[in-house]
Structure formats: structure tokens, C-alpha cells
Backbone as CSV, one residue per row, in Angstrom:
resi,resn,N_x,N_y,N_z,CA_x,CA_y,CA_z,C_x,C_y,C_z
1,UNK,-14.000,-42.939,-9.630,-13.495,-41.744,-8.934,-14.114,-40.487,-9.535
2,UNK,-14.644,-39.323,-8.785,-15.238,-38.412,-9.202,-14.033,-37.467,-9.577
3,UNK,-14.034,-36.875,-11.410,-12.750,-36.425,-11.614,-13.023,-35.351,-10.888
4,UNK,-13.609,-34.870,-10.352,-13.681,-33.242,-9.638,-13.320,-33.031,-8.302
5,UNK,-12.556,-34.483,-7.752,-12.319,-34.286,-6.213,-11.095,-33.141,-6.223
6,UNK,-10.298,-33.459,-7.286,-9.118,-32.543,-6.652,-9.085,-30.951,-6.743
7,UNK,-10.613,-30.713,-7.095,-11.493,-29.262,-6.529,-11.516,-29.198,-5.118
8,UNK,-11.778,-30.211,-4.904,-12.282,-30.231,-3.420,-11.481,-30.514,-2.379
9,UNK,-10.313,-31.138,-2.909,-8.961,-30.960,-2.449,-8.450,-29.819,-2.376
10,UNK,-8.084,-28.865,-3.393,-8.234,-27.537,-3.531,-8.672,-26.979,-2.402
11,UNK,-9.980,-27.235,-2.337,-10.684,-26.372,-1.175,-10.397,-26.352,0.206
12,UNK,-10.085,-27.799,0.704,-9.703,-28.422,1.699,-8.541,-27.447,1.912
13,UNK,-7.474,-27.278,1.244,-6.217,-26.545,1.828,-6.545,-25.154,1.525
14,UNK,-7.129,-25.037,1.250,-7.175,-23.505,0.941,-7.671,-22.928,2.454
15,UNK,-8.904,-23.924,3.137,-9.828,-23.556,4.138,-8.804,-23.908,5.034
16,UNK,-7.855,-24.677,5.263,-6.913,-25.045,6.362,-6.044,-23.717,6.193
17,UNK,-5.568,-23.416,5.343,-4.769,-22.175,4.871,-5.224,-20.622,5.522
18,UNK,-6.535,-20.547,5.503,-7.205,-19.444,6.044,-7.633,-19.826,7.432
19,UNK,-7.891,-20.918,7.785,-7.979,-21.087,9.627,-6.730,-20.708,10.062
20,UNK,-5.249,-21.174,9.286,-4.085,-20.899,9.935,-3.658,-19.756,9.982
21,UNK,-3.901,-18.732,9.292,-3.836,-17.311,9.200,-4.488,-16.880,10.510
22,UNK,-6.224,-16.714,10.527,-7.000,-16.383,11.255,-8.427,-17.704,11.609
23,UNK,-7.614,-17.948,12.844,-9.023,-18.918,13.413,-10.385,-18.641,13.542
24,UNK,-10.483,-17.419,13.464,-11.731,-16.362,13.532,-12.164,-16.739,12.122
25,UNK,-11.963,-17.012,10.784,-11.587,-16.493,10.000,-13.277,-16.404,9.269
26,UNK,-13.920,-18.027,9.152,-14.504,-18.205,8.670,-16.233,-18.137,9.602
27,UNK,-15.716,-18.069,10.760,-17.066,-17.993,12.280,-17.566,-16.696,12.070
28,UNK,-16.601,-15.339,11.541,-16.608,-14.619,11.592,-17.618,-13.509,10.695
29,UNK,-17.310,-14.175,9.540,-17.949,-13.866,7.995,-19.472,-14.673,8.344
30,UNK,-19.848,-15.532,9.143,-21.089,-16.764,9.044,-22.597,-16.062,9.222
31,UNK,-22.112,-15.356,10.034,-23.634,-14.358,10.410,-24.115,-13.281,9.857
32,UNK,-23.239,-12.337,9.074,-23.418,-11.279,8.519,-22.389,-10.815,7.389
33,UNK,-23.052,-10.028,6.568,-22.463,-9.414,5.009,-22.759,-8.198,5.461
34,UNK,-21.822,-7.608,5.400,-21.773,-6.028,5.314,-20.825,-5.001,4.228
35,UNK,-21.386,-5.659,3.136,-20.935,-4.603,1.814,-21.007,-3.469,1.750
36,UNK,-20.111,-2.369,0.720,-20.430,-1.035,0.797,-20.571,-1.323,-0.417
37,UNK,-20.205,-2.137,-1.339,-19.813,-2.233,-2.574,-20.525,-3.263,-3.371
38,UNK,-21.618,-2.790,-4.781,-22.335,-3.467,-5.520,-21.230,-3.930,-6.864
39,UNK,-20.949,-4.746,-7.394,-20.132,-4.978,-8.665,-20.804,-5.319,-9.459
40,UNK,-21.158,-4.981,-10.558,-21.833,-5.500,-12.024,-20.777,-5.281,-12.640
41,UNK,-20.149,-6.693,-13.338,-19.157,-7.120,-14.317,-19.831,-8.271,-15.145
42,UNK,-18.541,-8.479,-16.027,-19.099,-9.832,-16.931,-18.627,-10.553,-16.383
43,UNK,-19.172,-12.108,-16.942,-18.890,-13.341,-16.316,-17.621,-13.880,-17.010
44,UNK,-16.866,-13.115,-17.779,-15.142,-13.486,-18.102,-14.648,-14.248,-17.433
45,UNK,-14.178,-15.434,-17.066,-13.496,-16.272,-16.120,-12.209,-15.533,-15.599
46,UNK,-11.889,-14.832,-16.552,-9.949,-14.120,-15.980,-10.175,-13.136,-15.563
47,UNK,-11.748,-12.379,-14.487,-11.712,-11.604,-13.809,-12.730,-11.756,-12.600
48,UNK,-11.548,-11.611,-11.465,-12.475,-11.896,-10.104,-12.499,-10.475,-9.623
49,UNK,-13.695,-10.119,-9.184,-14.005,-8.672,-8.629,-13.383,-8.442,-7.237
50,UNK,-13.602,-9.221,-6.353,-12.618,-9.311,-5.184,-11.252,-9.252,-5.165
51,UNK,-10.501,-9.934,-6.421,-8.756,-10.335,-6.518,-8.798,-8.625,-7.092
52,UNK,-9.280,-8.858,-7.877,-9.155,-7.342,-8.528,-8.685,-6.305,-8.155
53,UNK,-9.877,-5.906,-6.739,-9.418,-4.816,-5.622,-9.273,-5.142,-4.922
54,UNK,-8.174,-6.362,-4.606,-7.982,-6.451,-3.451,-8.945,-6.879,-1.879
55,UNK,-9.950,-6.866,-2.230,-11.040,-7.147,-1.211,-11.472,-8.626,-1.024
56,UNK,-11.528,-8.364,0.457,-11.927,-9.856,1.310,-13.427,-10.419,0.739
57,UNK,-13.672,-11.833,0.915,-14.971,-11.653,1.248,-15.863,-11.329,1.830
58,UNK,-17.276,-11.268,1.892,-18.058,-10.188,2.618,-17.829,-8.676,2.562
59,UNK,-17.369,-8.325,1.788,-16.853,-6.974,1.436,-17.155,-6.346,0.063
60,UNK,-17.480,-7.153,-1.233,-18.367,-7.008,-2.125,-19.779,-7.754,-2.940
61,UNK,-20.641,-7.479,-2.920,-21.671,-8.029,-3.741,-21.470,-8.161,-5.110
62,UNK,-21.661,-8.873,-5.965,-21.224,-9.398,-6.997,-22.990,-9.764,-8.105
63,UNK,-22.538,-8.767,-8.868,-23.385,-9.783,-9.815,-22.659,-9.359,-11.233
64,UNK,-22.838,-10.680,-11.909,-22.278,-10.768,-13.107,-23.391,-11.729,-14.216
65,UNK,-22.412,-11.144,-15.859,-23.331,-11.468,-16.635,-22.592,-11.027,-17.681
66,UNK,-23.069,-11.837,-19.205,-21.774,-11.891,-20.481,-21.891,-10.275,-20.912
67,UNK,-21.162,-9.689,-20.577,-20.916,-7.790,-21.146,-21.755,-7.173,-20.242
68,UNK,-21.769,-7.828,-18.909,-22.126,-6.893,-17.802,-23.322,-5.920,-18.268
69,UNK,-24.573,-6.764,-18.525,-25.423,-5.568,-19.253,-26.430,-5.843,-18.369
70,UNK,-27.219,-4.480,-18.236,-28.406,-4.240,-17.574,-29.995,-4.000,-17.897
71,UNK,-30.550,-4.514,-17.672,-31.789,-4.060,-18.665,-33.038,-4.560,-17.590
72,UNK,-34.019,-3.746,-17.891,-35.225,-3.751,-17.386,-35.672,-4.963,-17.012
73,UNK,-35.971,-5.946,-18.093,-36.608,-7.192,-18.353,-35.930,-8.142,-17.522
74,UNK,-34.586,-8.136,-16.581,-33.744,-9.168,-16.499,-34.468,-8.895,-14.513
75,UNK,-34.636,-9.941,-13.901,-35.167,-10.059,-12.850,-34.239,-10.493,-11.833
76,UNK,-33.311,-11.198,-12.653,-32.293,-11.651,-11.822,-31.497,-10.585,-11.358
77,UNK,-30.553,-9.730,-12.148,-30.001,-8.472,-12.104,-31.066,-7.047,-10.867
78,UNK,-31.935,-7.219,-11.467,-32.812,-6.259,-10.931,-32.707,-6.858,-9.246
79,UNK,-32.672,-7.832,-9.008,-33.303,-8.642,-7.497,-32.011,-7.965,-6.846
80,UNK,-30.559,-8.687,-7.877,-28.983,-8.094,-6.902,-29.445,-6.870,-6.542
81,UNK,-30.186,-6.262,-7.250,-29.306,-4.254,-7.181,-30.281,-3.916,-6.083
82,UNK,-31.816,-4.506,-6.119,-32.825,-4.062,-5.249,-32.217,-4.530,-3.964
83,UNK,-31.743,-5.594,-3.363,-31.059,-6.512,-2.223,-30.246,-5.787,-1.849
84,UNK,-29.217,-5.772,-3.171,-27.668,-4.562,-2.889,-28.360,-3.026,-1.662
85,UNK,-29.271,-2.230,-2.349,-29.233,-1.065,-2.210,-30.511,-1.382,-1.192
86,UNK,-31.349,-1.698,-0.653,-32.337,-2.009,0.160,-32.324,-2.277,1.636
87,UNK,-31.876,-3.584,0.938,-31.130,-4.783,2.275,-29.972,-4.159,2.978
88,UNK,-28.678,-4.513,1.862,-27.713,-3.679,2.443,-27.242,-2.981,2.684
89,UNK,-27.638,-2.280,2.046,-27.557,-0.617,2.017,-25.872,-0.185,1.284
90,UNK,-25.904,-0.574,0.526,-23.995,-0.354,-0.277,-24.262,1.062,-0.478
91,UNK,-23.059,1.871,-0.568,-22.717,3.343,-0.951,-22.734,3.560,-2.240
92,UNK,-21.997,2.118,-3.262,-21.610,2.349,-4.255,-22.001,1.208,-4.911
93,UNK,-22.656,1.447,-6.415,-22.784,0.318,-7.803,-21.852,0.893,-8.500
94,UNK,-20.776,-0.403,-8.781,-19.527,0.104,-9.766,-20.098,-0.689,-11.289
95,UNK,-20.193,-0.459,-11.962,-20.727,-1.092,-13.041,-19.285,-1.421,-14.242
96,UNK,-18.553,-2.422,-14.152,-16.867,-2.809,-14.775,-17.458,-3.138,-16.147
97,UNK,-16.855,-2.957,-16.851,-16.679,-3.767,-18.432,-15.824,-4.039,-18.822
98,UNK,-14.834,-4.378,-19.284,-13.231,-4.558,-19.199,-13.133,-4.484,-21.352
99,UNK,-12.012,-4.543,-21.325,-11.286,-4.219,-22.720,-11.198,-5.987,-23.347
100,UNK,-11.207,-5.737,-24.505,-11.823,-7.587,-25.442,-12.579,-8.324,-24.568
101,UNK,-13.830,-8.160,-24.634,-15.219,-8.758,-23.877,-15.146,-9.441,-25.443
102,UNK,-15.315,-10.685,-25.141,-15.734,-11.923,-26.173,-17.398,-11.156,-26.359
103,UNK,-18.456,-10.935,-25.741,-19.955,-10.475,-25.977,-20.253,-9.684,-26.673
104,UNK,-19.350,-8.290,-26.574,-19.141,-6.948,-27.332,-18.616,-7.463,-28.679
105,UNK,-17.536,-8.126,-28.762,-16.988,-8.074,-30.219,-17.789,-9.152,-30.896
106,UNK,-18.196,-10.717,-30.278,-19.833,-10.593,-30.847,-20.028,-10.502,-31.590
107,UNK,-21.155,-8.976,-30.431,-22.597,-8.273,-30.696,-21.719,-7.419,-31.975
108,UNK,-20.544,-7.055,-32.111,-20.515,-6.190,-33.582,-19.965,-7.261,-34.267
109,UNK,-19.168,-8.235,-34.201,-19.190,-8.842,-35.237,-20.532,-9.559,-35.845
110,UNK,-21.554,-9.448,-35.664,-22.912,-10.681,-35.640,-22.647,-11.667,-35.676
111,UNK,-22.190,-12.769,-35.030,-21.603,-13.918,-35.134,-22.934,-14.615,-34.589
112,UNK,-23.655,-15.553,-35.089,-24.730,-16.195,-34.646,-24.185,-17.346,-33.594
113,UNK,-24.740,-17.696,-32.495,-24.768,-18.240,-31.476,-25.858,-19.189,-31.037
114,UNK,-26.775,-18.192,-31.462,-28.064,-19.063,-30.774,-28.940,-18.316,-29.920
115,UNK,-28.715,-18.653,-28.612,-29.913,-18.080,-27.600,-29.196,-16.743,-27.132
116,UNK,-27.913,-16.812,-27.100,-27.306,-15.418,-26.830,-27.470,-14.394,-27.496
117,UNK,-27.428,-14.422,-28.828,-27.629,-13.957,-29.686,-29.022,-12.376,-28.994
118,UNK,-29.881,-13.500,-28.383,-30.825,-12.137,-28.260,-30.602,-11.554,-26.782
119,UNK,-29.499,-12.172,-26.054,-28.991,-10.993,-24.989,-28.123,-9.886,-25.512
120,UNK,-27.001,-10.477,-26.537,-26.251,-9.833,-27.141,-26.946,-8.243,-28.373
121,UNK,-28.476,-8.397,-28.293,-28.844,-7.529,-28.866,-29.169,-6.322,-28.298
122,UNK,-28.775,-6.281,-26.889,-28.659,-5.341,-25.750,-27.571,-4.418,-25.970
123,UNK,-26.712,-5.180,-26.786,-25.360,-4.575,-27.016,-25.224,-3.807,-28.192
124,UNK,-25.925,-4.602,-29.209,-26.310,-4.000,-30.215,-27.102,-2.846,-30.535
125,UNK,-28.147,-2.462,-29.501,-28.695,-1.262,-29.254,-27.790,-0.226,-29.003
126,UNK,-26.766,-0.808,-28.295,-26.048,0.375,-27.542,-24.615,0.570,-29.231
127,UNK,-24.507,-0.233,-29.801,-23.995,0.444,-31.028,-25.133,1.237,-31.989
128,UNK,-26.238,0.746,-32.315,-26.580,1.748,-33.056,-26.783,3.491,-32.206
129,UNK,-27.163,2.881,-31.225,-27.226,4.777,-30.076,-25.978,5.359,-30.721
130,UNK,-25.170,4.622,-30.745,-23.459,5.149,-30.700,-23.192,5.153,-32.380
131,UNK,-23.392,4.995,-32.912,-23.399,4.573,-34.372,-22.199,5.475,-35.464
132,UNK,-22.529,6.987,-35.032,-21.378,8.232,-35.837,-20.503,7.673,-35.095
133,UNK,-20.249,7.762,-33.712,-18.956,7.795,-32.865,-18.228,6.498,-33.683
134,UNK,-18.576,5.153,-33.731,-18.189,3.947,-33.826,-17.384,3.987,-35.144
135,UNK,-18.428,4.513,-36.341,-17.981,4.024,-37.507,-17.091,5.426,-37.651
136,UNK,-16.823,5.873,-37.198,-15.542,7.499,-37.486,-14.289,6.326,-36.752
137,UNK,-14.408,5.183,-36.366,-13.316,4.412,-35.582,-12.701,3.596,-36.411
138,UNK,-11.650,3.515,-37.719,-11.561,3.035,-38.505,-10.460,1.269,-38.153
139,UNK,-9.882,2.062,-37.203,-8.913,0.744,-36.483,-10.358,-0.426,-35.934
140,UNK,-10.328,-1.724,-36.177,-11.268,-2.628,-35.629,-11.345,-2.523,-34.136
141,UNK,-9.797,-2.893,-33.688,-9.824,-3.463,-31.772,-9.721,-1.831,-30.970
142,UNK,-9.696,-0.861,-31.865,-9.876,0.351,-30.742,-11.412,0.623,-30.977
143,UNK,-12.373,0.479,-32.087,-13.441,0.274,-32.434,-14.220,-0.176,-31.328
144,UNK,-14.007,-1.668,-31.429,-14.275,-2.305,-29.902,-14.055,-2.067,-28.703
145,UNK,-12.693,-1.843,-28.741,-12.613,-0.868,-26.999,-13.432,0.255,-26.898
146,UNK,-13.681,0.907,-27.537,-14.975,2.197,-27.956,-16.271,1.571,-27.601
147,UNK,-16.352,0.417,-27.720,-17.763,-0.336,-27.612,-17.829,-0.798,-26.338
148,UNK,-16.861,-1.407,-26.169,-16.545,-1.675,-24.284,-17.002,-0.541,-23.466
149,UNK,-16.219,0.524,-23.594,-16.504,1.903,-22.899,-17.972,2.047,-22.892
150,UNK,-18.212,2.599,-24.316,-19.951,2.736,-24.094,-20.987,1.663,-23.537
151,UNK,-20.845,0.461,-24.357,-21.633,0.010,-22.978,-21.258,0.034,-21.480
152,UNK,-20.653,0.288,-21.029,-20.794,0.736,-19.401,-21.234,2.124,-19.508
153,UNK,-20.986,2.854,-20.334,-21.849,4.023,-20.293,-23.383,3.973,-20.111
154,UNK,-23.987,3.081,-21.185,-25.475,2.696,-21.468,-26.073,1.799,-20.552
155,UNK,-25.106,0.748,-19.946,-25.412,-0.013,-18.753,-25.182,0.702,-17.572
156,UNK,-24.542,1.615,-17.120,-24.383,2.011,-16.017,-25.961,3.407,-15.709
157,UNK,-26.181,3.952,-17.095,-27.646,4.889,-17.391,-28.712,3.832,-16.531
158,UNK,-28.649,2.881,-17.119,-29.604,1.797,-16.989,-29.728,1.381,-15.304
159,UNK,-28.515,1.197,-14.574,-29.001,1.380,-13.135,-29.299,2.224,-12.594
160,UNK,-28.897,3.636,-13.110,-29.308,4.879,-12.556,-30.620,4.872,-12.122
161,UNK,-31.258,4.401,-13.459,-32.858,4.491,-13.863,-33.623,3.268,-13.315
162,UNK,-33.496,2.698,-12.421,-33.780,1.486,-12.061,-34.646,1.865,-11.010
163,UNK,-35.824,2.162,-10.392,-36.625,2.195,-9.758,-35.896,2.519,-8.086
164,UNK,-34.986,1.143,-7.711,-34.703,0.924,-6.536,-33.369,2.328,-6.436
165,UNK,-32.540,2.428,-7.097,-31.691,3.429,-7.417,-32.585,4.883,-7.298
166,UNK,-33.430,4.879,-7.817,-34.205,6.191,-7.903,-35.213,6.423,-6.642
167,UNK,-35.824,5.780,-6.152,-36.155,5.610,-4.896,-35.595,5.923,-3.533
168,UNK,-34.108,5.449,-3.923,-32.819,5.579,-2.880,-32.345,7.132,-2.763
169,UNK,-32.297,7.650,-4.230,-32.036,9.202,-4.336,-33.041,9.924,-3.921
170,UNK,-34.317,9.571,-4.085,-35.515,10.037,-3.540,-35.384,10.416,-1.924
171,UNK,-34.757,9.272,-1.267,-34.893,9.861,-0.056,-33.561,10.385,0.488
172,UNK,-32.496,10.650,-0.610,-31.651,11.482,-0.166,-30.566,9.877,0.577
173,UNK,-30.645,8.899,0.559,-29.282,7.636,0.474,-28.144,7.855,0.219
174,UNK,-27.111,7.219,0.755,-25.899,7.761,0.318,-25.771,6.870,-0.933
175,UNK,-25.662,6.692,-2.428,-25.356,5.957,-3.041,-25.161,5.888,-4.164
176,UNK,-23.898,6.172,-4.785,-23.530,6.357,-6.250,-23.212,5.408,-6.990
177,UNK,-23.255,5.408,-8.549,-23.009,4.466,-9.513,-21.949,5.397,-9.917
178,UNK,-21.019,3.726,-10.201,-19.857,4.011,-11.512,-19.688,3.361,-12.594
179,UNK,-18.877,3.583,-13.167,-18.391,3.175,-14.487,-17.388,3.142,-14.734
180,UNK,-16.666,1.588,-14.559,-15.232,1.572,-14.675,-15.288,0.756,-15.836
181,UNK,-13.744,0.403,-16.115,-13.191,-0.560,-17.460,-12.505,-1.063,-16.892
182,UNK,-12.013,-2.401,-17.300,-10.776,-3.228,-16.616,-10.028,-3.809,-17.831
183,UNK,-8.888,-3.365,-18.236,-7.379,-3.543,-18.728,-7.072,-4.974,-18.381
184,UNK,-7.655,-6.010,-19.056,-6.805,-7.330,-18.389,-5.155,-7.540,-19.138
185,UNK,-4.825,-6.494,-20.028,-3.291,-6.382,-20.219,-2.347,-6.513,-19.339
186,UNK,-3.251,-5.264,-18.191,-2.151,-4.275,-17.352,-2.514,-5.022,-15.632
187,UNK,-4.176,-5.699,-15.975,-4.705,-5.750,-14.827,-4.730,-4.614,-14.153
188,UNK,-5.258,-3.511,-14.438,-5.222,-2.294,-14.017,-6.940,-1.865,-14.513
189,UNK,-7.883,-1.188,-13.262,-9.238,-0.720,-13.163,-8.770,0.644,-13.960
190,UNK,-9.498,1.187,-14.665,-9.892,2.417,-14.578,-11.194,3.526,-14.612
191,UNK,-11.768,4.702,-14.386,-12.678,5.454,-13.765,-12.946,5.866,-16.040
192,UNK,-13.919,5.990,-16.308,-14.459,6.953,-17.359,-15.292,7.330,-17.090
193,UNK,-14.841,8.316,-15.806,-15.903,9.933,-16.056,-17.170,9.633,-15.857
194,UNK,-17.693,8.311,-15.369,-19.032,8.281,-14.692,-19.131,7.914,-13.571
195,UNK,-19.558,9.358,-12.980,-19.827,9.275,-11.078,-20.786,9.859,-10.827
196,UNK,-22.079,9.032,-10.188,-23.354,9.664,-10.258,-23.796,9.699,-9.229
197,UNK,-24.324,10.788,-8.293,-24.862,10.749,-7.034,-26.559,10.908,-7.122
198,UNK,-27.026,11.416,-7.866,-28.427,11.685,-8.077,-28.656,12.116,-9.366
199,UNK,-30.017,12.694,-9.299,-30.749,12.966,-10.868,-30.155,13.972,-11.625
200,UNK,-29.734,15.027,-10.835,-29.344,15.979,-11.545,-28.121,15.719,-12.525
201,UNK,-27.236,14.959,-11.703,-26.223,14.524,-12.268,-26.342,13.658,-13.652
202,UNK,-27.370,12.638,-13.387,-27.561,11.717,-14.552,-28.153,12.432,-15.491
203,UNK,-28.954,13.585,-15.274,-29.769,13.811,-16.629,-28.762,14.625,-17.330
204,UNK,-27.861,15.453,-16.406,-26.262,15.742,-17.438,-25.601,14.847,-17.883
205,UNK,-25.612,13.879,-17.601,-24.183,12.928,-18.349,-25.629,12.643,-19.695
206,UNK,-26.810,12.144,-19.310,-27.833,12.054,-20.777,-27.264,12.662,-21.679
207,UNK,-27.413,14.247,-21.927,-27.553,15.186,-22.543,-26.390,15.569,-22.746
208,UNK,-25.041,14.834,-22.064,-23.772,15.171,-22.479,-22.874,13.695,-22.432
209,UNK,-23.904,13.262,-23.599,-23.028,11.706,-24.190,-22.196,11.978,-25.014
210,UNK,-22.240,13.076,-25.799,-21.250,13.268,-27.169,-20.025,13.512,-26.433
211,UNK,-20.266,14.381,-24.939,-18.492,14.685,-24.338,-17.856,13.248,-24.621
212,UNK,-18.871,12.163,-23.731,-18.018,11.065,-23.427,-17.609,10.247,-24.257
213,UNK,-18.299,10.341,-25.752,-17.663,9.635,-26.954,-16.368,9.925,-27.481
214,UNK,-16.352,11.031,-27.188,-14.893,11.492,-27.982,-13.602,11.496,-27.170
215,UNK,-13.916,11.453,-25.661,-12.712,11.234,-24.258,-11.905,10.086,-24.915
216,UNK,-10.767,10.658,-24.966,-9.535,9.234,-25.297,-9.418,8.930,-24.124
217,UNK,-9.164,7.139,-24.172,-8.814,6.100,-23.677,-7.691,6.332,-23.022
């Protein structure tokens, strides 16, 4: 017996469950995606971007990855956001990081791993950038929540600057990046102060990182 049928059992009622709601339900979604909404989160198992806000499927694009980090070199990431903002044309890249990311505490604890180890050094960049702010943080787990925050700060810079993003502002697109955190305490999203519509905007939040280090939580 394959132990994984009663996944698929699972599935079975779930899909009977949603025909009985709406017979339309699933014919409907088959032909077309029409997102407004890009999500870059981590791959945390105890957070679904859809349950989250509430949203159906076909209603957000999703890409995820361990501390939701962004970087040049990653092709996979780069393909979502170019697709996201190209193809579909979304309004908005929300870029989530949520509070005790197993990746973040980690990348500052140095805990050797292995092959992660050199994704996790993505993270580690973004502590030494941050380095006065961090170590003035004498409590450990608000330390880390400090580290949470900033990287979506440093990851969310990072899509700004992304070719396809900059291209999009180029011709005047409707399409902003954010920077949220997610509270899996409270299960509650929240906004830190990064809302970016174009260049002008980003090269102020650059040049005014020290505001956002010191904003209490």
C-alpha cells in the first residue's frame, strides 16, 4: 500500500468539497491566472500566502525560498518576478519575512549545515550591512527579529533593482514592491515602511536605511 494515499484521499474530498460549493469552481480557474499579486516569502511550512490573506487561488503568484532572499545569481527567483511583472502584469511584489525564520537565526547563529550554509550567506551580508544597528541589540530573539526586518529590507532593495522591475518603472507600469513581516504568534501581516513605486522612491529609502533601523517593532 502506498503510505501516501491518504494524501490523496485528502484531495479527493477536498475537490468534492469545492465542486459542492461552486460547480464552476475548478473549469473556471483552468484557462487563465490573473494575479495582481507577486509573494516572495520563505518556504516555512506554517505559512501559506493565500490562507494568510485570505485569497483564492489564481489570485496570487507565489514564490518562495528559506528567508525569502533575493539575489542576482538565483534564476529561478529572477524567472517568478520577470513572468510575475511581464506576463502578468501584477500591481504589486510583497516581499514577507516573518518573525523566528529558522534561516536568519542560522545565518547569525553560524550553525554549519552544509550546502545551505552558502545561501544562508546572503543573510549574512545583510548582518554585516547592518552590523552597529544589530550588536546595540543586546536581547538575542529581538536581535533576530531586527534581522528578520532587515532582511526584507535588503531583499525587498534587491527586487527593486532587478532589471525587469526597473524596466517596468521605465515605462511608467503600475507596480510597487513591499515589505511586510508575518507574526506567526498573532498570525497577523504587518507593513515596515517599505512602499516603493519607482526610483525616486528607492534611492530614498537607500540613503535613509538608518531611519529604518531604529523604527520599533
Amino acid at each position: 500500500m502506498d503510505t501516501l494515499d491518504y494524501l490523496l484521499e485528502n484531495n479527493a474530498r477536498w475537490a468534492e468539497k469545492m465542486k459542492a460549493k461552486d460547480a464552476e469552481y475548478f473549469s473556471r480557474i483552468y484557462d487563465v491566472q490573473t494575479p495582481k499579486y507577486l509573494w516572495i516569502g520563505c518556504s516555512d511550512s506554517r505559512i501559506s500566502a493565500n490562507m494568510t490573506m485570505g485569497l483564492k487561488p489564481g489570485e496570487l503568484f507565489v514564490h518562495r525560498n528559506i528567508a525569502n532572499v533575493v539575489v542576482h545569481s538565483d534564476m529561478n527567483c529572477l524567472s517568478v518576478i520577470q513572468f510575475a511583472v511581464e506576463a502578468l502584469g501584477v500591481d504589486h511584489i510583497i516581499v514577507c519575512g516573518h518573525y523566528n525564520c529558522g534561516g536568519v537565526k542560522a545565518a547569525m547563529d553560524n550553525v554549519r549545515f552544509g550546502l545551505i550554509n552558502n545561501w544562508l550567506r546572503h543573510i549574512q551580508d545583510v548582518m554585516r550591512t547592518h552590523d552597529e544597528t544589530l550588536s546595540a541589540i543586546e536581547n538575542e530573539d529581538e536581535r533576530v527579529s531586527k534581522l528578520c526586518e532587515l532582511n526584507v529590507l535588503e531583499q525587498t532593495l534587491n527586487v527593486c533593482e532587478t532589471t525587469f522591475v526597473q524596466d517596468a518603472w521605465e515605462k511608467n507600469q503600475n507596480l510597487t514592491v513591499h515589505g511586510w513581516i508575518y507574526d506567526m504568534r498573532e498570525g497577523v501581516l504587518g507593513k515596515l515602511g517599505i512602499h516603493l513605486e519607482n526610483n525616486e522612491q528607492l534611492e530614498y529609502l537607500r540613503q535613509n536605511k538608518g531611519y529604518f533601523t531604529k523604527k520599533q517593532r
